[in-house]
N, C-alpha and C positions, 0 to 999 in steps of 0.2 A: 443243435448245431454245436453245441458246446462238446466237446471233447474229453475233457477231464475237470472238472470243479473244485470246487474247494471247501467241501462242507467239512462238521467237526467232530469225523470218522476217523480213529488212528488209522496205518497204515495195515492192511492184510486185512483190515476189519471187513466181512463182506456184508455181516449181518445175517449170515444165515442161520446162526445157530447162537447157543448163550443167552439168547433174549425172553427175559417174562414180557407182559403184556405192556408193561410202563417201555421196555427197551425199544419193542416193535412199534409200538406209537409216535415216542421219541424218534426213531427213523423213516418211522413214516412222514412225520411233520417236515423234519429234513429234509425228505427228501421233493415233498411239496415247493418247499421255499427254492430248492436249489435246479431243481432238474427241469420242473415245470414251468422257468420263468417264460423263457423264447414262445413252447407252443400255446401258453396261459396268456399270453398279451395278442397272439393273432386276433382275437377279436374288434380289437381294436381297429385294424383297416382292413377285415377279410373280403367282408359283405360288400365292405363300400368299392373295392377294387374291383368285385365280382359286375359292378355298375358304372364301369368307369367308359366315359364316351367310345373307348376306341374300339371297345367289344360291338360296340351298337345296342346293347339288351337293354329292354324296358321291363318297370319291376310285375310285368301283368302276373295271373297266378301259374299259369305251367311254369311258364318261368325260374321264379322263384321258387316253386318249392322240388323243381330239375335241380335247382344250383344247390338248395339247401340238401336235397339227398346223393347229391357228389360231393359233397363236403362232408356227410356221416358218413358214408362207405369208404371214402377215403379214408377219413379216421378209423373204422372198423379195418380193414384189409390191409394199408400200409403199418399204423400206429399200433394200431392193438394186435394184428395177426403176424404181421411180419417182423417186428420190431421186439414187444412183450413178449409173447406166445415162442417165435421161432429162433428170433436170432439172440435174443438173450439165454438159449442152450447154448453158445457158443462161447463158452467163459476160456478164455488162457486163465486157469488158475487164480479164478474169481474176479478178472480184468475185464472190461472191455473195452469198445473204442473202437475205430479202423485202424489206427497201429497196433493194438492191443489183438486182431482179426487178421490182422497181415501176416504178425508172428504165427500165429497160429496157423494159417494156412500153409506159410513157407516151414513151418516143423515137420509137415507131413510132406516135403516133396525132397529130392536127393538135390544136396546143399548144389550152388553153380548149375543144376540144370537148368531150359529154356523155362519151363514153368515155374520155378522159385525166382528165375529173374522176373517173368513176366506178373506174377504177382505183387514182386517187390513194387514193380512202376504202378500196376495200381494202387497199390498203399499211399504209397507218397501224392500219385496225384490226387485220391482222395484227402489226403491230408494238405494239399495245398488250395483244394477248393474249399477247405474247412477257413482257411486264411481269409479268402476274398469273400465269404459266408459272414464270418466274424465281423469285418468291416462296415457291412453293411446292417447288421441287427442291432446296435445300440441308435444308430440314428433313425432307423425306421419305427421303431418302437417309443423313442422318447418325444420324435416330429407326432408319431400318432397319437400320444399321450397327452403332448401341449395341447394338439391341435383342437380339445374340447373346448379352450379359449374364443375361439372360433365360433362355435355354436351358441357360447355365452352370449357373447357381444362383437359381432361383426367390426368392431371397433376396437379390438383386441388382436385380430387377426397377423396385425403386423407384428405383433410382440411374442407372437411361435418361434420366430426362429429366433430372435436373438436369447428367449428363455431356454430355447433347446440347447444350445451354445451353451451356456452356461453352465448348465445342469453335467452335460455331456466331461465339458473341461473341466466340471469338480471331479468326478468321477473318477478320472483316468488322473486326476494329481494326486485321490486319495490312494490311489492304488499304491505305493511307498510306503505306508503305513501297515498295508495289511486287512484283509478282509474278515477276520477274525470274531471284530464287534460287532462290525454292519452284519455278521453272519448269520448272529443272533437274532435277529430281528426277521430273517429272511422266510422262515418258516411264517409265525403268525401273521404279518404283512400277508404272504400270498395265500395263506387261510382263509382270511380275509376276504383277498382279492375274487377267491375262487366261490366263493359263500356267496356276496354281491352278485357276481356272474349268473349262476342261478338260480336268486331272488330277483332278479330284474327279466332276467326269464321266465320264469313262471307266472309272474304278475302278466308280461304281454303272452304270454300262450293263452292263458285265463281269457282274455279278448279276444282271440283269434285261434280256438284248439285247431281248427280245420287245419293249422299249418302242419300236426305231428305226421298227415298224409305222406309230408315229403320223407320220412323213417323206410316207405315202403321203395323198394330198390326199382321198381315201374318209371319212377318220374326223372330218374337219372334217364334211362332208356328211351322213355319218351323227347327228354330233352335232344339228346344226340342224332335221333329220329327228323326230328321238327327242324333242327339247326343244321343238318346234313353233315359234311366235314368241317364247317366252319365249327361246329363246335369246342373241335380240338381245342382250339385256340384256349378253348376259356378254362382247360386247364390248368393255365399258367396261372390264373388269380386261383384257382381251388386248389391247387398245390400249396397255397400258404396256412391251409389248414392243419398242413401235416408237421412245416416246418421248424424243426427242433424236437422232433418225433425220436430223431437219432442218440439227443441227449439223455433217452432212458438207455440204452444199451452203454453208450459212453461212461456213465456215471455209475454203471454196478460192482465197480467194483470198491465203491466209495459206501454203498448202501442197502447193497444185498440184494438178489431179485425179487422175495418175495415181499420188502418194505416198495418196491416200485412200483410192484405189483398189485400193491394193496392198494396204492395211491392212485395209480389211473384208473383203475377201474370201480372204486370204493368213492372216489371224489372229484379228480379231475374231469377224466371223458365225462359225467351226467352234466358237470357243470359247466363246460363246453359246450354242448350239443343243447342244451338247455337255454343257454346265451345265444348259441346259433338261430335255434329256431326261433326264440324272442323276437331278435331283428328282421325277421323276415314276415312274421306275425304284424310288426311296426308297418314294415313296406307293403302287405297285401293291404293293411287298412288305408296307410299316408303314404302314396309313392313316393312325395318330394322329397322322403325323410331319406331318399339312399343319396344324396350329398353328406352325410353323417350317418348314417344306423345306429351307430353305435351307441353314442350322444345323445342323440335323438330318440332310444326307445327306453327313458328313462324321464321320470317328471324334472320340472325344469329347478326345481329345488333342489333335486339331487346331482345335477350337474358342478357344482363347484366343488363341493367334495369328492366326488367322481372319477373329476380330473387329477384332483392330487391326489387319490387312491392308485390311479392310473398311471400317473408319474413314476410314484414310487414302485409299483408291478415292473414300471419300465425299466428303471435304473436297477433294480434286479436282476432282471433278465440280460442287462447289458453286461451287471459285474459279472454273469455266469459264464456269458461269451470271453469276457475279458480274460479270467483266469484260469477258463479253458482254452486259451491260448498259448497261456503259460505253460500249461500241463503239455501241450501239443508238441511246445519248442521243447521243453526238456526233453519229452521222451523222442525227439527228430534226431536230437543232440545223440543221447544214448546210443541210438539208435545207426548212428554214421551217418547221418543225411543233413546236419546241420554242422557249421563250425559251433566250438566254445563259445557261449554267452556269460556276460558275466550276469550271475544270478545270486539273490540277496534274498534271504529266510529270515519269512516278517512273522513267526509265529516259532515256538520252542515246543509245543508240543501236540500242533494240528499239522497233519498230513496233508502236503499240497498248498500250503500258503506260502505261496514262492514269487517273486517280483521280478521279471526282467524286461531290466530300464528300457534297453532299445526297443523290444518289441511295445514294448505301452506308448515309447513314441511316435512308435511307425503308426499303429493304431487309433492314438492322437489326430494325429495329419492330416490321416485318410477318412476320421469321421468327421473331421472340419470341412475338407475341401467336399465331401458329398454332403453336409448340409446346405452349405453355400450352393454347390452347384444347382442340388434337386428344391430345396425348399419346402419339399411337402410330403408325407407317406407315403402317398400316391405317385409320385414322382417314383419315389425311392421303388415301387414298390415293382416296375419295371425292369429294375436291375436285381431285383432279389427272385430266386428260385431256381436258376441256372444251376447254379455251385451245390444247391442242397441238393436236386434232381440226380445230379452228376456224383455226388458222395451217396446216396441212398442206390443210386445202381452200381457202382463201386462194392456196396455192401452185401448187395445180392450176389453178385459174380463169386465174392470172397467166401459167401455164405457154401456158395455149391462148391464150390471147392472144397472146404473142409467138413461136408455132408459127405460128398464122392468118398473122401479120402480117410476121415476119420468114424464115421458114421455110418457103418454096414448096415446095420440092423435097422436105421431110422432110416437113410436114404430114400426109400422106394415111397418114402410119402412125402415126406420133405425138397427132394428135387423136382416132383412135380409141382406143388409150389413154390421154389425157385424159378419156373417156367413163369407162371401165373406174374410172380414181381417183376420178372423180368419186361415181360408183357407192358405193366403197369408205369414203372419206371420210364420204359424209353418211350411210353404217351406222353407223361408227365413232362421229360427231357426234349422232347417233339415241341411240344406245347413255349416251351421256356424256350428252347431255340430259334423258336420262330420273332421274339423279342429283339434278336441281333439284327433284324431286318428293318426294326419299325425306330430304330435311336440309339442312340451310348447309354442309356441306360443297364442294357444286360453284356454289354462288352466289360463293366466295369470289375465285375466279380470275376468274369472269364480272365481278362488281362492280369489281375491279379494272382489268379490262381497260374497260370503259364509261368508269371516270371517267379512265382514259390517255386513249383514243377523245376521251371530251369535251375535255379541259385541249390534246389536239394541233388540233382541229379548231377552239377557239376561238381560240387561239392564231392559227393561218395566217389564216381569216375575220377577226379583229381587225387585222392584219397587212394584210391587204387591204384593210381601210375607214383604217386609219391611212395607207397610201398615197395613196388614195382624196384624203382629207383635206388631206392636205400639198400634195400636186399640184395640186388646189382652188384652195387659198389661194396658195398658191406666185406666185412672179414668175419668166416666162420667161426663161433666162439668155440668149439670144442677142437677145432685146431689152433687157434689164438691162446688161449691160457696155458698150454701147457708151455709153448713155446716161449710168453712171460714171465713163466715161474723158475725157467730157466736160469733166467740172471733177472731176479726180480725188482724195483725200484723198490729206493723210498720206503716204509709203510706205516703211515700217520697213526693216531690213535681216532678214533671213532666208526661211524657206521657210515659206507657210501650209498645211495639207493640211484640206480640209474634206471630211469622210465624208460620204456623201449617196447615198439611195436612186435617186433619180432624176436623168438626167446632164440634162437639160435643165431643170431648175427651179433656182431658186437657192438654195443650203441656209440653213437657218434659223441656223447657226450663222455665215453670214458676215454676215448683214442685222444677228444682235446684234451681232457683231462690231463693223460700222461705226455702230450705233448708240449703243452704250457707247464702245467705244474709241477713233472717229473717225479708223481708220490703216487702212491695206493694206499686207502685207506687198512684196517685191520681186516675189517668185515667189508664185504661188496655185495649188494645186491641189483640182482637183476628184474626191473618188475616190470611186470605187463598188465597192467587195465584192461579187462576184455565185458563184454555187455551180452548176456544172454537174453535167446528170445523167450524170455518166459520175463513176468512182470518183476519177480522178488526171487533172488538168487538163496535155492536152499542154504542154509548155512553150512551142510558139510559140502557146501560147493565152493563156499566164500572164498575160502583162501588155501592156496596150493604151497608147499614148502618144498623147495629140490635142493639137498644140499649138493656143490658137483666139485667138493674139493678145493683146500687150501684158502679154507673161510669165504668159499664165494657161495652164491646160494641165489637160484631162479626161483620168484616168487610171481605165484597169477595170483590179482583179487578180482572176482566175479562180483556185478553187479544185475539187478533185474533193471529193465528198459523203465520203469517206472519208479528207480529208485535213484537216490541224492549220493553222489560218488562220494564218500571219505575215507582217503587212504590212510591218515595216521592212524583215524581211529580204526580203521579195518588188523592194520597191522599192529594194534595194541591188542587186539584181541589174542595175536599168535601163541603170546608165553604161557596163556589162559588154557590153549588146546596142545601144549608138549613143544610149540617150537619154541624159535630163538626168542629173546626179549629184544625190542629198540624202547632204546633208550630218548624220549623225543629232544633231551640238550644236547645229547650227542651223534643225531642224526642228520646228515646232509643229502639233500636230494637234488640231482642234475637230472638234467632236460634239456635235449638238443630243439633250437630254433629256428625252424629250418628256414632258408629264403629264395623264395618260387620262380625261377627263370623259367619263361616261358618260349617253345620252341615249336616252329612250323613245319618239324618234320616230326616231330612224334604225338602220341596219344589225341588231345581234343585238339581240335582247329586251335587259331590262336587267341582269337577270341575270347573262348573258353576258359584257356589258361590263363590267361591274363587276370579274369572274372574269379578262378582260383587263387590265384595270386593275393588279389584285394583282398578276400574274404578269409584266406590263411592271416593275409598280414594283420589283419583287423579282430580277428578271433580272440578269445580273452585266454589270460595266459594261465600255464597248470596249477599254479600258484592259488588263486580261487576255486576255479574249475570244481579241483578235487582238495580240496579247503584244503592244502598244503598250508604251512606257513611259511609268508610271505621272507622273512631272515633266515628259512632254512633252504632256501630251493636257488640253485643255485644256475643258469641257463647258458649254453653254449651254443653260437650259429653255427648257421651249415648252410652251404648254396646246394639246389638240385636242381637239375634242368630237366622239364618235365616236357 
């Protein structure tokens, strides 16, 4: 589920190559700790959900060992076939992610046509179900973790939630600090974690081999057989097998494919499927133990250690969510689909260790009020799968898309299974949707991801008509200048840099300029921030130089959708490649601020505008953004009525 993480890979590092054996281990470990937390802690409430009253299932042996071979073939066919195997060929330029798959699909289709729009929406809406997904996995995870208290002592049971609280609120205050230390730790902890998994497996297989039967793909068939259509249903609980399946194609480009590679299939899946079939091994011996499996198919001495082993897997898996949210909003930001956040670099020289306040608080909130609310895994565990169903078929869609489009020669075997995901997904999606019917539980993540969906889409559409606007009213710079130089003001000593969407109009901040201040700088410059879909903007992209006469000079700096915008430093770079120098004490930068009237005869309903409005007024100013300095940037308003 996790998006982008934050392991302690520089930036462009994919890991494919440069590495002796110590480097590929080192990432391999990595990427255990970081990528694997979400699907490494499903065992924690798979089984037990898979037995939850409202399915009606009892743990007899078709049963179980039905359930236990829809949950391997899922993890074979989603995890490992669709995910490792197919869609990890799908790198922008050693990237992934569904923004990182969006770009890449919209590269291959002609810019403004119906298809690059219609991909576009599904980008964002997968990435806002990544939001309502988010929200939901640290409490699910650290409620399943406490809950081994539970098992301990039936007299402890009351002390889950308010332990999970706690745990939860340290987490998200530490987030301020920086992920960087606890980062270290992340690998050997889930090493750990992952080793236990499969020693407590194999101890209950030893008891109970008869259970490896359920490997053979018969007793899925049988199940859905025996169960007629209801069985659909119980997709929704085997769906959480998979989930956070996504975080290996998110995270490649943090760790290479073939360190991911190494690791689900060299460690993770055995240790999985090993822990899977343990608890089920538990249930064909002690039916009563599917109130716990998990807990329960482990001796009662090793439960207290267990649980804290468990904890901490969980608060892992939580920070991975956490700061792949981070990585989300930035690259939304980049991207045109979010306003400016203000965002704070808790680390000098780890890629990705990025903090943004408001989203940790919103995050905060929302994993208070669903602990409170649900109280229990199981609770939780109703509202979780919608949002990941809904991004994992997102992926497939985008996948055939850039098979179609980019992918001549692979297509004719890879679209056919595109068909097969496709298939797969909207069971899965089926199954999870039928959740909306039975409580608020699965509306939780849905709602969520709508009002992301709305708040990104009104956002770029306001962004559009606000160009629209400006451009409008605007005066043509290359009939504008000469006509100033006529009888030309003023002209101060230093360097002017005026930011501005469009290189051809005149920006609003230099018209206030000469109309309040009645001066021109010596040097003027024209600059324009523009965001490429590719992740890292080559460097003979970075920075454009036009001189256009009488010391004025149009300047682009290109950035990749996954890179940290800094203009000074971009334009220190220029004197380095033949252009001009700036001087940073004798540089002043203007920025018009614009202010949003909203109007019922044009562009979105009013509504909408309005909704642009707050979210323009509220956006963080250029000054951070693009780590201007705060004494050099100098800001002019503007009314537009949109």
């Amino acid at each position: 589920m996790s998006a982008t993480n934050s392991p302690q890979v520089p930036a462009g590092h994919s890991g494919e190559h440069g590495h002796g054996k110590a480097g590929l281990a080192a990432l391999v470990a990595g990427a255990v700790g970081v990528v694997f937390g979400d699907i490494g802690t499903s065992p924690l409430y798979t089984i037990k959900e898979m037995f939850h009253p409202h399915f009606g299932l009892t743990p007899d042996p078709a049963t179980v060992l039905g359930l236990l071979s829809l949950g391997f073939w899922s993890l074979i066919l989603i995890v490992t076939l669709k995910y490792v195997v197919v869609i990890m060929r799908a790198d922008n330029e050693g990237e992934g992610g569904i923004m990182a798959l969006t770009a890449l699909a919209q590269r291959s289709l002609k810019k403004g046509s119906r298809g690059s729009y219609a991909v576009g929406i599904l980008g964002i809406f997968g990435a806002s179900l990544f939001f309502g997904d988010g929200m939901i996995t640290p409490p699910i995870t650290v409620l399943g973790a406490v809950e081994g208290l539970s098992v301990i002592s039936a007299g402890l049971t009351r002390w889950v939630v308010p332990i999970s609280l706690v745990i939860l609120v340290g987490l998200f205050a530490f987030q301020r600090f920086g992920s960087a230390k606890v980062g270290k730790i992340f690998g050997p902890v889930m090493i750990l974690w992952f080793i236990v998994l499969a020693v407590i497996g194999v101890y209950n297989i030893a008891g109970f081999p008869s259970v490896l039967r359920a490997l053979n793909p018969y007793w899925a068939w049988k199940f859905f057989t025996t169960h007629d259509w209801h069985a659909l249903f119980i997709l929704g609980a085997v769906v959480l097998t998979v989930t956070g399946g996504e975080a290996l194609y998110a995270d490649m480009g943090h760790f290479g494919k073939k360190p991911i590679r190494w690791a689900w299939f060299g460690f993770v899946l055995p240790a999985l499927v090993l822990n899977y079939y343990g608890q089920g091994a538990v249930l064909l011996e002690h039916p009563e133990a599917m109130k716990s499996p998990f807990f329960m198919s482990m001796p009662s001495w090793a439960q207290i250690p267990m649980t804290v082993l468990a904890t901490l897997a969980a608060a892992i898996a939580s920070q991975a969510v956490i700061t792949g949210a981070f990585s989300v909003t930035r690259q939304a930001i980049q991207l045109g689909y979010l306003p400016r956040l203000a965002i704070k670099y808790t680390s000098q020289d780890t890629f990705g260790q990025i903090y943004v306040p408001s989203i940790n608080l919103i995050l905060l909130v929302a994993v208070i009020v669903l602990v409170l609310v649900f109280r229990s895994s199981g609770a939780l565990a109703t509202a979780y799968g919608l949002s990941v169903t809904g991004t994992m078929l997102i992926d497939t869609l985008l996948l055939a898309v850039v098979a179609y489009t980019r992918w001549p020669d692979s297509r004719k075997w890879v679209l056919p299974l595109c068909a097969l995901f496709l298939l797969i997904d909207i069971a899965f999606l089926v199954a999870n949707g039928a959740k909306l019917f039975t409580g608020i539980g699965a509306w939780v993540p849905l709602f969520i991801g709508i009002v992301a969906f709305l708040m990104m889409r009104t956002w770029r559409r306001g962004r559009e008509l606000l160009h629209a606007e400006v451009q409008k009213e605007g005066i043509r710079l290359d009939s504008f200048l000469p006509g100033l130089m006529l009888a030309p003001p003023v002209r101060v000593p230093g360097t002017a840099i005026f930011m501005t969407a469009d290189q051809g109009v005149v920006p609003h901040a230099l018209m206030h300029n000469l109309k309040h201040n009645k001066v021109l700088h010596e040097r003027n410059v024209f600059l324009t921030v523009e965001t490429l879909n590719v992740p890292h903007a080559p460097k003979e992209k970075r920075l454009k130089i036009q001189a256009i006469g009488d010391d004025f000079y149009r300047v682009v700096i290109s950035y990749g959708f996954t890179e940290t915008p800094d203009v000074p430093q971009s334009l220190m770079g220029s004197c380095d490649r033949g252009g001009i120098y700036f001087d940073p004490m004798e540089t002043t930068y203007f920025a018009s601020r614009e202010t949003i009237i909203a109007s019922a005869h044009r562009g979105m309903p009013v509504w909408r505008d309005k909704l642009f409005a707050v979210m323009h007024r509220n956006a963080a100013p250029a000054t951070g953004f693009f780590r201007i300095p705060g004494n050099r940037l100098v800001e002019l308003g503007a009314q537009v009525e949109i």
